[in-house]
C-alpha positions in Angstrom: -112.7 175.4 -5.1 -109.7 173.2 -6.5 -106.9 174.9 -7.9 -105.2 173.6 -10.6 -101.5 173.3 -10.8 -99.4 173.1 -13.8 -97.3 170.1 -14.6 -93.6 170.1 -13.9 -91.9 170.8 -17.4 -89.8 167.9 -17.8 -86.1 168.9 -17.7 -83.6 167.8 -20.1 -81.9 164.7 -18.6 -85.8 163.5 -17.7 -87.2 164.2 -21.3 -84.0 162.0 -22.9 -84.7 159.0 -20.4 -88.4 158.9 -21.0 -87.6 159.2 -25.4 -85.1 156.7 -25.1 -83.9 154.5 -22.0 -87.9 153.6 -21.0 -88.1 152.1 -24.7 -86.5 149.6 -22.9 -87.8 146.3 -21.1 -87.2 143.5 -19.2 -87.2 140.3 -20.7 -89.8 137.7 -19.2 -89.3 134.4 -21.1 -85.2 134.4 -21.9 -82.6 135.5 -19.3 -80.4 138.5 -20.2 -77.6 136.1 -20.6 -79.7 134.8 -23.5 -80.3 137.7 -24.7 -77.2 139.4 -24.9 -74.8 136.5 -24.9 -71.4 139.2 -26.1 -71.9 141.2 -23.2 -69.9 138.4 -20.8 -67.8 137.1 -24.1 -64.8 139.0 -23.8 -64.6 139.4 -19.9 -65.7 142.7 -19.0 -67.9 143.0 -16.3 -70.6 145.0 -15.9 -72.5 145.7 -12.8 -74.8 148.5 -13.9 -75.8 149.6 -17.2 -77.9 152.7 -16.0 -74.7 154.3 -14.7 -74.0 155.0 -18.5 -73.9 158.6 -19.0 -75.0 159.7 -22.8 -72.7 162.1 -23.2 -75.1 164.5 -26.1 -78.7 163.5 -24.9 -79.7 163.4 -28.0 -83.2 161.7 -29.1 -84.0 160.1 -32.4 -86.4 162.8 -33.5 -84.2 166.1 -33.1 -81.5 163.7 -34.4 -83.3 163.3 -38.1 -84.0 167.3 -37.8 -80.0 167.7 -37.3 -78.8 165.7 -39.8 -81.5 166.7 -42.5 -80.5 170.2 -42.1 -76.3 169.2 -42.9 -77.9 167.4 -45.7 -79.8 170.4 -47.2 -76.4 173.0 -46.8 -74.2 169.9 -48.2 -76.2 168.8 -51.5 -76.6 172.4 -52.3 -73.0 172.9 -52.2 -71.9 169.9 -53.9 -74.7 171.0 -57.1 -73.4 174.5 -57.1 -69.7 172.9 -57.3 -70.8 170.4 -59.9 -72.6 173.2 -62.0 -69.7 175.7 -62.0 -67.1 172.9 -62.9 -65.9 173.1 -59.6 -63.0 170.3 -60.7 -61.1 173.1 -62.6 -60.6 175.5 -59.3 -58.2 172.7 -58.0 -54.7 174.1 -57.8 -53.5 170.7 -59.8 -54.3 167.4 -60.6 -52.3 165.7 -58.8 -54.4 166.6 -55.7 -56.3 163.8 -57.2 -54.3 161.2 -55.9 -55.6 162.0 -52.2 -59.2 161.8 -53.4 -58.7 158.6 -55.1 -56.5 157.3 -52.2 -59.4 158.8 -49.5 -62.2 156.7 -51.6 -60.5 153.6 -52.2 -59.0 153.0 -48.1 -61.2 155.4 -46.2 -64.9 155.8 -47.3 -65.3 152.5 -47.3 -64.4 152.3 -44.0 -66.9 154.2 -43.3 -69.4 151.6 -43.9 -67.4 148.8 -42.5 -67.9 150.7 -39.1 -71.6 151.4 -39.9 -72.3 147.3 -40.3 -70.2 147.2 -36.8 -72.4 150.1 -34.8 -75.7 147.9 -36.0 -74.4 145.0 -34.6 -72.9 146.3 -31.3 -75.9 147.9 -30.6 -77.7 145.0 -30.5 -74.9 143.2 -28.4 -74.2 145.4 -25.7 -77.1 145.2 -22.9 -77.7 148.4 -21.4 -80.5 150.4 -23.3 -78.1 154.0 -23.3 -75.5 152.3 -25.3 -78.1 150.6 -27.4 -79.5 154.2 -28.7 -75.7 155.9 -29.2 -74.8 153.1 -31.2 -77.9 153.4 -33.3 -77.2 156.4 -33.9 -73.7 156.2 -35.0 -74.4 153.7 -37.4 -76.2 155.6 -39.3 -73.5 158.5 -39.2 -71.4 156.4 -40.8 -73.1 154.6 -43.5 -74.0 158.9 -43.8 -70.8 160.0 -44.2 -70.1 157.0 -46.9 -72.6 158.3 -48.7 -71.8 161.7 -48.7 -67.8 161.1 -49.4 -68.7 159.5 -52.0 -71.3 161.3 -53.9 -69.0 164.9 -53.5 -66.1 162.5 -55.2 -68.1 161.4 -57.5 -68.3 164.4 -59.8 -64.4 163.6 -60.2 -65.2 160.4 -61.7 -66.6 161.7 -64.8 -63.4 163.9 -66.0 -60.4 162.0 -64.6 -59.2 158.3 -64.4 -59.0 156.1 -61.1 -62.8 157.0 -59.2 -64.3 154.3 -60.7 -64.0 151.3 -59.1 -63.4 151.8 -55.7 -65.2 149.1 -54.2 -63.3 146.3 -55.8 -60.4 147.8 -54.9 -61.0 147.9 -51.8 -60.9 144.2 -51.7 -58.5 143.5 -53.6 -56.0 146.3 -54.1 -52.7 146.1 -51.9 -52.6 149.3 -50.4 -56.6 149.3 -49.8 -55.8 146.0 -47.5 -54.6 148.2 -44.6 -57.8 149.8 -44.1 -59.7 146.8 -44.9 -57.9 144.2 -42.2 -58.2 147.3 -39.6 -61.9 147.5 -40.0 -62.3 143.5 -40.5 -60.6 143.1 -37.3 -62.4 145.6 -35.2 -65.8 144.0 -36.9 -64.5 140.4 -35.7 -64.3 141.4 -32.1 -66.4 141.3 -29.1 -68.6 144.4 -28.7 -66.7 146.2 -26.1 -63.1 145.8 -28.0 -64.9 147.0 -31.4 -65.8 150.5 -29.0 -62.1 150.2 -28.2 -61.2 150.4 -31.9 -63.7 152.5 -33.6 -64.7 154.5 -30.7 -61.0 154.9 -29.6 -58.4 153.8 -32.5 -60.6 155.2 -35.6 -62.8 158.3 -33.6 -59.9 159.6 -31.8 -56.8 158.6 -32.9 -57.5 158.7 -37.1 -60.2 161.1 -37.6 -58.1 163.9 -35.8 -55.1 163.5 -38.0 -57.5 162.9 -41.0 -60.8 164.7 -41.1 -59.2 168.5 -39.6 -55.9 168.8 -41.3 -56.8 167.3 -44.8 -59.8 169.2 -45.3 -58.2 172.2 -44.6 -55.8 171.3 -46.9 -58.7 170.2 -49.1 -59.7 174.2 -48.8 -56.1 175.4 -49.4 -56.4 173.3 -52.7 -59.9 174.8 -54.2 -61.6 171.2 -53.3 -64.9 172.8 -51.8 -66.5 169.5 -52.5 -64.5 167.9 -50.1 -64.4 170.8 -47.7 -68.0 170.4 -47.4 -68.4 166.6 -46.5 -65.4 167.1 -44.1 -67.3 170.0 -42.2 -70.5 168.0 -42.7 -68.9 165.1 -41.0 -66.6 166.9 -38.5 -69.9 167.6 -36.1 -70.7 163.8 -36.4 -67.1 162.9 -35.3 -66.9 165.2 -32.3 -70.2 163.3 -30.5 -68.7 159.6 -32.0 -65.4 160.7 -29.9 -67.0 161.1 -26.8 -69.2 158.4 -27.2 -65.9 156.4 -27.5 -63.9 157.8 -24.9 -67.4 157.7 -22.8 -67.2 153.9 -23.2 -63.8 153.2 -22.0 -64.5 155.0 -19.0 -67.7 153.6 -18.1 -65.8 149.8 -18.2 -63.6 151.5 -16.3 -65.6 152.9 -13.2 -67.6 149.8 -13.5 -65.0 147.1 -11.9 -61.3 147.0 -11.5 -60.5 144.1 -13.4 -62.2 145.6 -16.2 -58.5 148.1 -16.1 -55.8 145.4 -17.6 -58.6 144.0 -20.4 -59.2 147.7 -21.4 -55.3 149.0 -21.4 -54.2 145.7 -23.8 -57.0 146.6 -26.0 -55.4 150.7 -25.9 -52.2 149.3 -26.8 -53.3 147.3 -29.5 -55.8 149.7 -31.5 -53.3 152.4 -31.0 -50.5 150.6 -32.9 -53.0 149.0 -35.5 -54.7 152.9 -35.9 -51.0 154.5 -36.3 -50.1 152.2 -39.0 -53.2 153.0 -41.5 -52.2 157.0 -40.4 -49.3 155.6 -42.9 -51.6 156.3 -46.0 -52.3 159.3 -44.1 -49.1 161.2 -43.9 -48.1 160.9 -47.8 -51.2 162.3 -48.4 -50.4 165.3 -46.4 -46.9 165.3 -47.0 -46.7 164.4 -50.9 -50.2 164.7 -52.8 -51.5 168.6 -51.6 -49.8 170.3 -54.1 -50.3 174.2 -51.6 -50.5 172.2 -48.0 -51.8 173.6 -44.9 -49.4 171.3 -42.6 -47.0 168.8 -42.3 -47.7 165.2 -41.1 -45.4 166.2 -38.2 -47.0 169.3 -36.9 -50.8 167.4 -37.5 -49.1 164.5 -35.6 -47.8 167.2 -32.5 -50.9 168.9 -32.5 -53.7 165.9 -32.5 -51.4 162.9 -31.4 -48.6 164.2 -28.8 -51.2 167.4 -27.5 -54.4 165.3 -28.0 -53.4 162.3 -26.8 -51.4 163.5 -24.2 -54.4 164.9 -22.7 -56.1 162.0 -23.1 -53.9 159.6 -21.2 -53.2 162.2 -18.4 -57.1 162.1 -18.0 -57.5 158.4 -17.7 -54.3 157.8 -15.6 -56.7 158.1 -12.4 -58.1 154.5 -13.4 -54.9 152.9 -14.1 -54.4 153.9 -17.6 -51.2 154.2 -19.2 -49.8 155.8 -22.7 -50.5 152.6 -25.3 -47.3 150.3 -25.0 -45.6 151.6 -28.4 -46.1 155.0 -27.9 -41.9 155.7 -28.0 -41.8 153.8 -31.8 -44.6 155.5 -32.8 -42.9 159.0 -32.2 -40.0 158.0 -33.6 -41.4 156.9 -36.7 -43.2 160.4 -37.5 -40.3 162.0 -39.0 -39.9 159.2 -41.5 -42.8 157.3 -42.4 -44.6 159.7 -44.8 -41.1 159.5 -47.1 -40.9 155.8 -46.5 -44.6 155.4 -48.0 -44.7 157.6 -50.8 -41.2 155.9 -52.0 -42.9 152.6 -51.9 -46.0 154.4 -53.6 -43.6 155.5 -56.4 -41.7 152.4 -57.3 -45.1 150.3 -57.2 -47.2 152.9 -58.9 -47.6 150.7 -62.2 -50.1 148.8 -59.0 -52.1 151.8 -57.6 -55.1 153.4 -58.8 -53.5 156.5 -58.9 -50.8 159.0 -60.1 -47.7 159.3 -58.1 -44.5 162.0 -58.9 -41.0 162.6 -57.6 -41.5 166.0 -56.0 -40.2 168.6 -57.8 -37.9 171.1 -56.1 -40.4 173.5 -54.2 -42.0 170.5 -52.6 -38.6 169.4 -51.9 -37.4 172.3 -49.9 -41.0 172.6 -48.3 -40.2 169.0 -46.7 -36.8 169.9 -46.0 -37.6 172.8 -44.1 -40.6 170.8 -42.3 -38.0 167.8 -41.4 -34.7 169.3 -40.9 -33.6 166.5 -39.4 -34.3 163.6 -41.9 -35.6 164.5 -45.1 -32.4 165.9 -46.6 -29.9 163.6 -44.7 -32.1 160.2 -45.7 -35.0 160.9 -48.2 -33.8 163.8 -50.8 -30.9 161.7 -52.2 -33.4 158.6 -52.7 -35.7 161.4 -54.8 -32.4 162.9 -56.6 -31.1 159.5 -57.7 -34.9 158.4 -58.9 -35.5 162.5 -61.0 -31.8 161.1 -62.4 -33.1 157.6 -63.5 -36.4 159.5 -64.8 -34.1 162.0 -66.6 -32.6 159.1 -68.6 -35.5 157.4 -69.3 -34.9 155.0 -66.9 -37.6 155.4 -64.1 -36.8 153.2 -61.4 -39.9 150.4 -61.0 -40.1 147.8 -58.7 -41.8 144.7 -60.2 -40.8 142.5 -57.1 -43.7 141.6 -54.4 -43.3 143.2 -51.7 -43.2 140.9 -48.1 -46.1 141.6 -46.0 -46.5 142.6 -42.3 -49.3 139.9 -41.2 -50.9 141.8 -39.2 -51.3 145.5 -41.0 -50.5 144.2 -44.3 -48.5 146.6 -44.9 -45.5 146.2 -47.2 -42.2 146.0 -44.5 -40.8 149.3 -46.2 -40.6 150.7 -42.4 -37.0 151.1 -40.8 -35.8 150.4 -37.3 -36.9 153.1 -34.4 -33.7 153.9 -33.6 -31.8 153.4 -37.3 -33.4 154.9 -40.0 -30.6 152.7 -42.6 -31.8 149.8 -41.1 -34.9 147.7 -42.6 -37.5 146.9 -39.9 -38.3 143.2 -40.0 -39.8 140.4 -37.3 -40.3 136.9 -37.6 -42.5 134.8 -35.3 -42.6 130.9 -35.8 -46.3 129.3 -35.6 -47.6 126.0 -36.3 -44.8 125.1 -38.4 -45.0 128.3 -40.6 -43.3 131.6 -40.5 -45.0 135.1 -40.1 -43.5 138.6 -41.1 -44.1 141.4 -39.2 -43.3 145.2 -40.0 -42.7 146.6 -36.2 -42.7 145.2 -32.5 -46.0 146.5 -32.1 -47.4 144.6 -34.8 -45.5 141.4 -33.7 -46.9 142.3 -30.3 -50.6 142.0 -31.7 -50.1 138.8 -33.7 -48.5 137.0 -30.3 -51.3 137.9 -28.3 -54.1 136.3 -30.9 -52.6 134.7 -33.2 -55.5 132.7 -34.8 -57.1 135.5 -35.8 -54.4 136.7 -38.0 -53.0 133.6 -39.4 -56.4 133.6 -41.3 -55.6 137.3 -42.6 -56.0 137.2 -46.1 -52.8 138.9 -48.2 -53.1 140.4 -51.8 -49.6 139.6 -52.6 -50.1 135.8 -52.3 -53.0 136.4 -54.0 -51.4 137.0 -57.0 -50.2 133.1 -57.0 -53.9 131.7 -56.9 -57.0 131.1 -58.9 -57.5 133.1 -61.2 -54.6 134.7 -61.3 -51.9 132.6 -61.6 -49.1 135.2 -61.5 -50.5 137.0 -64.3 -49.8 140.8 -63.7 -52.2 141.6 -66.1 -55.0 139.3 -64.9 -54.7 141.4 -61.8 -55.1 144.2 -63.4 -58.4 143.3 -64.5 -59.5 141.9 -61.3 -58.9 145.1 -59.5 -60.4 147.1 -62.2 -57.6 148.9 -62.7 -56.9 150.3 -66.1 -53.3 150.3 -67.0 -51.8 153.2 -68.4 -54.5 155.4 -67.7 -54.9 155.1 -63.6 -51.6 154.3 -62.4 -48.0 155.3 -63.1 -46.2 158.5 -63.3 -48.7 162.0 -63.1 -46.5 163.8 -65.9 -47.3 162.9 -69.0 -50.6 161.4 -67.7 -53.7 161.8 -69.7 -55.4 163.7 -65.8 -52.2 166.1 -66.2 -52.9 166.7 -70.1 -56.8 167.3 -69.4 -56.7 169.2 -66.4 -54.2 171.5 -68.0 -56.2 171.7 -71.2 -59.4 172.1 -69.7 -57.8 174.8 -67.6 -56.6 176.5 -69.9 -59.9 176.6 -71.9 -61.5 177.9 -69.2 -59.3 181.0 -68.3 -58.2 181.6 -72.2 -60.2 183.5 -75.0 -58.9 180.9 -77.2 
């Protein structure tokens, strides 16, 4: 008599390679090469794509079952929010001005790097890769999705939410973003891991996603609470996914090492100049904050990062080449921006403000070193123009980094008094350049960014002609009612009224 034996239970790791790596197959009539002609383009070498190591096992199926179950939790919060004019629990309007920033530079970054994730993932050879990368694409078109529909319950009581994809091509500040995300997308498949994976996963979503939307919380924004803790689990798997990538080039061949560490240095410069946008929202448009830019930065860039590097320094990795600047700059650069946001406000689809005192002595006691030695008498002398009704506005174009596209409002590491400004001759025309580091980048490839496309010569051609308020209506911006100074503003008058109606018997 035969006695029957029960199959093996599959284990984990065997389950995941037979759901996703044996989908797999050989080709028969076209040579890999042929195939997968990126894989070779940009000189990494690969010897072995099964040593790929998929750092969640997750399979397509228990994926949809994950995700559907954040959708559920999300949509119910976002109704109940909507339903119990959630918009009136903020602790001010001027909050706002994150949001609309956040929508107009970020979420539709977010999709940018969901078009890139479809297109790696059919680039890169090794069937592992192929599956994360499917995967992450549709995170992010996901968490475009969901940014925007908690925001967009804003849009129907306050100014500035309602055009946000033309200006993101074609506002100025909205450019930054937009050429970080157009250059990552215009790279070879294993430099766009370098920058999204890397530059965007690790280095921006740490300083974004964690301390905003707790200052999101601290602000009565459960909305955006919500998609940030919806998203937050997503960005934890796309961070190892990235940092998963750089090692397997890595361990695959040592002359994959030099490729990989230029590639650190430049998406770590190009990532800590759109964390720009980044810091005068924390430091300037939370009206109750949770943190400053400085302790996010110490805690996610200098602990984070640090970690990080000492980590891959046993393959020859070194901290990104303008690390130094970089930390020198953190003390400034969130004053530097929101200055330029103020003078220029009449050209941003949103409010800005010259903080009153609180917020003052809050930033002075969070840069002791800086803010009241370099950046309160700036805001004193502007509240005394404002004061006699003349508020200080700068209808001059700014000049243009080429490379971040940032205006060159940045000082010198080592001399805060002392503009920041590079020149490189090319071809018989002159480039500007904001920083080394961005210099740097535009040396190393510079017919990619000779092509970069710049709003403020924009201004100057068809169909503008120098017309300021042609411009306004290409960008959709509606003057007087989106941009300028918040007091006085029809979203301070509302939100006060409204306010008032709702904790008033009268």
């Amino acid at each position: 008599m035969e006695t029957k034996v029960a199959k093996k239970k599959l284990g984990l790791k065997d389950r995941y390679k037979l759901l996703t790596r044996d989908l797999g197959w050989e080709p028969s009539y076209h040579t890999k090469d042929e195939v997968f002609p990126y894989v070779k383009y940009e000189g990494i070498k690969i010897h072995d794509w099964e040593k790929w190591e998929d750092p969640f096992r997750l399979t397509m199926d228990a994926y949809w079952k994950y995700q559907a179950e954040k959708e559920r939790k999300f949509y119910a919060i976002i109704d109940a929010h909507t339903q119990n004019n959630g918009h009136l629990n903020l602790t001010d309007a001027r909050y706002l001005s994150a949001l609309k920033l956040f929508l107009q530079a970020i979420s539709p970054g977010e999709y940018a790097a969901g078009k890139g994730f479809a297109r790696v993932g059919r680039e890169f050879g090794g069937v592992g890769t192929q599956v994360a990368c499917q995967m992450q694409a549709l995170d992010e078109i996901r968490h475009a999705q969901t940014q925007i529909h908690a925001m967009s319950n804003y849009n129907r009581y306050y100014n500035g939410f309602h055009s946000f994809a033309d200006q993101r091509d074609r506002m100025w500040y909205t450019s930054v973003p937009r050429s970080f995300f157009d250059d990552a997308m215009s790279a070879g498949p294993f430099e766009f891991m370098i920058a999204i994976g890397f530059s965007f996963e690790y280095v921006l979503t740490n300083l974004l996603f964690v301390p905003f939307m707790s200052g999101a919380a601290y602000n009565g924004d459960m909305a955006t609470v919500t998609f940030g803790f919806s998203a937050q689990s997503d960005e934890a798997r796309h961070m190892t996914l990235g940092l998963e990538c750089i090692k397997f080039m890595l361990e695959q061949d040592p002359a994959n090492t030099p490729i990989v560490q230029a590639w650190i240095d430049k998406w770590f410069w190009r990532g800590f100049r759109v964390l720009g946008l980044v810091s005068a929202m924390m430091d300037y448009m939370l009206p109750k904050r949770v943190m400053s830019w400085r302790e996010a930065w110490n805690i996610y860039g200098v602990e984070n990062g640090g970690a990080l590097f000492t980590d891959l320094a046993r393959y020859g990795i070194r901290i990104p080449k303008h690390w130094d600047d970089a930390e020198k700059a953190v003390d400034h650069m969130s004053h530097q921006f929101m200055l330029a946001l103020y003078q220029w406000n009449f050209g941003t689809c949103f409010h800005t403000w010259i903080p009153p005192e609180p917020d003052m002595e809050w930033l002075s006691s969070k840069y002791p070193n800086t803010f009241d030695k370099y950046y309160r008498p700036r805001w004193e002398h502007l509240k005394k123009l404002a004061k006699e009704g003349k508020p200080f506005k700068n209808f001059g174009l700014a000049k243009l980094c080429q490379t971040c596209q940032l205006p060159i409002i940045f000082t010198e590491p080592d001399d805060p008094t002392m503009s920041c400004h590079r020149e490189v001759d090319y071809k018989g025309n002159k480039y500007h350049f904001c920083s080394d580091g961005c210099q740097h980048i535009f040396e190393n490839e510079p017919e990619k960014y000779v092509q970069a496309w710049l709003p403020m010569p924009a201004l100057f051609q068809e169909p503008l002609k120098g017309d300021l308020g042609a411009w306004m209506n290409w960008t959709s911006l509606i003057d007087g009612k989106d941009n300028g100074d918040y007091v006085g503003s029809q979203d301070e008058r509302n939100f006060q009224q409204w306010r008032g109606l709702a904790t008033t018997n009268t």
